[in-house]
C-alpha positions in Angstrom: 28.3 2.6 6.7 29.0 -0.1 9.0 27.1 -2.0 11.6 26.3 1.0 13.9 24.5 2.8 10.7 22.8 -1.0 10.4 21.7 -0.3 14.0 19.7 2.9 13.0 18.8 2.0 9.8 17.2 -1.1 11.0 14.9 1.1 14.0 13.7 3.3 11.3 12.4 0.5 9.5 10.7 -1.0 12.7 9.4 2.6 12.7 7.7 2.7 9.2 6.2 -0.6 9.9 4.6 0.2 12.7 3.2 3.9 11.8 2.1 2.1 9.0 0.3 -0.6 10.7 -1.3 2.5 13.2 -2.3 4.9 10.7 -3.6 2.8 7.6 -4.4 -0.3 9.7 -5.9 0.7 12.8 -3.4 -0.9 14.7 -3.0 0.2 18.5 -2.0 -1.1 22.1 1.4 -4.0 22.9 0.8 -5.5 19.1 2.5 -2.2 17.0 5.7 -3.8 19.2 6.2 -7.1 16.7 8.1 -4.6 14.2 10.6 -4.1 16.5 12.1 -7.7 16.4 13.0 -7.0 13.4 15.1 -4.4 14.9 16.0 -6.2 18.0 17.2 -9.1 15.6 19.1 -7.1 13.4 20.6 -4.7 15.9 21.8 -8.1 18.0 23.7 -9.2 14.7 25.0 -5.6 14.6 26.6 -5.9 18.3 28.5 -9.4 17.6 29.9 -7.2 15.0 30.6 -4.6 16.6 32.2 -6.5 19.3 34.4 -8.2 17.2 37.7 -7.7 16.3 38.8 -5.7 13.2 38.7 -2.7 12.5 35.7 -2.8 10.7 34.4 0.1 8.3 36.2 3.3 8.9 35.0 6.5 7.4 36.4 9.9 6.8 35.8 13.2 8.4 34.1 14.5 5.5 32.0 11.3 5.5 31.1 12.1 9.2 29.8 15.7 7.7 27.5 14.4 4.9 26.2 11.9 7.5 25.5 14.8 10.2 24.3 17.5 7.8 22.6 15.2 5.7 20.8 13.8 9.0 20.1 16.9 10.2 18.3 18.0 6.7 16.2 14.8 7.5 15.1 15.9 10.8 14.6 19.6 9.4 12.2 18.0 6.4 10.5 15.4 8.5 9.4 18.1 10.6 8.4 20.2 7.5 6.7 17.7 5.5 4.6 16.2 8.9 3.2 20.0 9.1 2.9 20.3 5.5 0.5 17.6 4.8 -1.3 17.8 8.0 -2.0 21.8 7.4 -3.0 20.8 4.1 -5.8 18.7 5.3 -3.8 15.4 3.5 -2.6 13.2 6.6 -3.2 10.2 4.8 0.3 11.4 3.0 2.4 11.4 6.1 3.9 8.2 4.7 4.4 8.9 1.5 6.2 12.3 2.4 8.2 10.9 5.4 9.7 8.0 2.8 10.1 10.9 0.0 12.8 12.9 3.0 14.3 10.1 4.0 15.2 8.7 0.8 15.9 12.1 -0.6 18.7 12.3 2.5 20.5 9.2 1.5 21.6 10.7 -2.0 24.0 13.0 -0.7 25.5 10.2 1.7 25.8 8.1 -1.4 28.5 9.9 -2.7 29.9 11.3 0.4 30.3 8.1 2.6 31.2 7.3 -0.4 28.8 3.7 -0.5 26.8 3.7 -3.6 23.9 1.4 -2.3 22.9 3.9 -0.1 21.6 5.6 -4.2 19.7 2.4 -4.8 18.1 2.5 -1.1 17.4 6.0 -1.8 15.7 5.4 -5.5 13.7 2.6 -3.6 12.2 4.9 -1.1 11.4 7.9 -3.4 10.0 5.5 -5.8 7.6 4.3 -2.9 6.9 8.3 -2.2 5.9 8.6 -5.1 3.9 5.5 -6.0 2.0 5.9 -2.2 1.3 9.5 -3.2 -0.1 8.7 -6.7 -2.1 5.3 -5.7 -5.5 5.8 -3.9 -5.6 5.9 0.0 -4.9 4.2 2.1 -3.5 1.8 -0.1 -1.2 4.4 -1.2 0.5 4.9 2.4 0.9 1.3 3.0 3.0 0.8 -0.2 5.0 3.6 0.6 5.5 2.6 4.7 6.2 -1.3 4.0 8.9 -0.4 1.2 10.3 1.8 3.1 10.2 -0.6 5.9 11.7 -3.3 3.8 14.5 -1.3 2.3 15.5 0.4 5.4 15.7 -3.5 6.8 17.6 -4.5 3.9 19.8 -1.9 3.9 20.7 -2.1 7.5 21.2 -5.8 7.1 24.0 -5.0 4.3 25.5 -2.9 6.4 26.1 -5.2 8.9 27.7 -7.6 6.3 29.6 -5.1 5.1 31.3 -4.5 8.5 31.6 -8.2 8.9 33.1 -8.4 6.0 35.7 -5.6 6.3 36.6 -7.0 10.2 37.1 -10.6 8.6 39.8 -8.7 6.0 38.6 -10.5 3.2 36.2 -7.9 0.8 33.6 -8.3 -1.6 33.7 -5.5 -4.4 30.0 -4.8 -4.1 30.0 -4.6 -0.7 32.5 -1.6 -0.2 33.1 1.7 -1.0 33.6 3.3 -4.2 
């Protein structure tokens, strides 16, 4: 996962943020926009990147498989989860269910991609799934939306160093694959 993966990881975050900040803040109107510097910042960083020359982080076809199946069983439970805990009159767990899919979708790309941080990002946001499910409301949805915020930041953030990295020609082990 390179910079363009850092580009999508890093709106997802912005999104967490700011459902979080809507649905266990109150939040509404221009102000749910400040998230999305963080995206804007990080997606900039991502475009000198990808702009520069290298060749960057290359994956395989099968890697492009387990990245469009996986993503496409993250639609498919977002969709299913959102109904599920709105028909079972819980909405205050739409966060904690939304950061249980999305980290659940990263596991298979751990080993496909293969880029093993993408397992830590994903114990990170099940972890936060779980603790906003168990923890009372709505104290239980902003832990889950901030961490998964945060690590989805992070992770994107890595990513774009690890494309950096790979277009410079010089690599760090614990930034690559395998």
């Amino acid at each position: 996962m390179g910079a363009w993966g850092g580009i999508i990881m890093s709106f997802f975050g912005s999104v967490f943020a700011t459902m979080t900040l809507a649905l266990s803040f109150g939040w509404k109107g221009p102000i749910l926009t400040v998230p999305f510097v963080a995206f804007v910042a990080i997606a900039l960083a991502a475009a000198l990147v990808i702009r520069g020359t290298g060749d960057g982080v290359s994956r395989s076809e099968r890697a492009g498989r387990v990245i469009m199946w996986s993503s496409i069983g993250e639609g498919i439970g977002l969709f299913v989860a959102a109904n599920l805990v709105v028909n079972l009159h819980h909405p205050e767990l739409l966060l904690p269910a939304m950061a249980l899919v999305v980290g659940l979708h990263f596991v298979p790309m751990a080993f496909g991609v293969p880029f093993r941080p993408f397992l830590i990002l994903a114990v990170m946001l099940v972890s936060a799934a779980v603790i906003g499910g168990a923890v009372d409301q709505p104290l239980g949805s902003k832990v889950a939306g901030f961490t998964a915020a945060a690590s989805l930041w992070v992770a994107a953030l890595l990513a774009v160093r690890r494309d950096k990295v790979a277009k410079s020609g010089s690599h760090e082990r614990r930034f690559t694959s395998g």
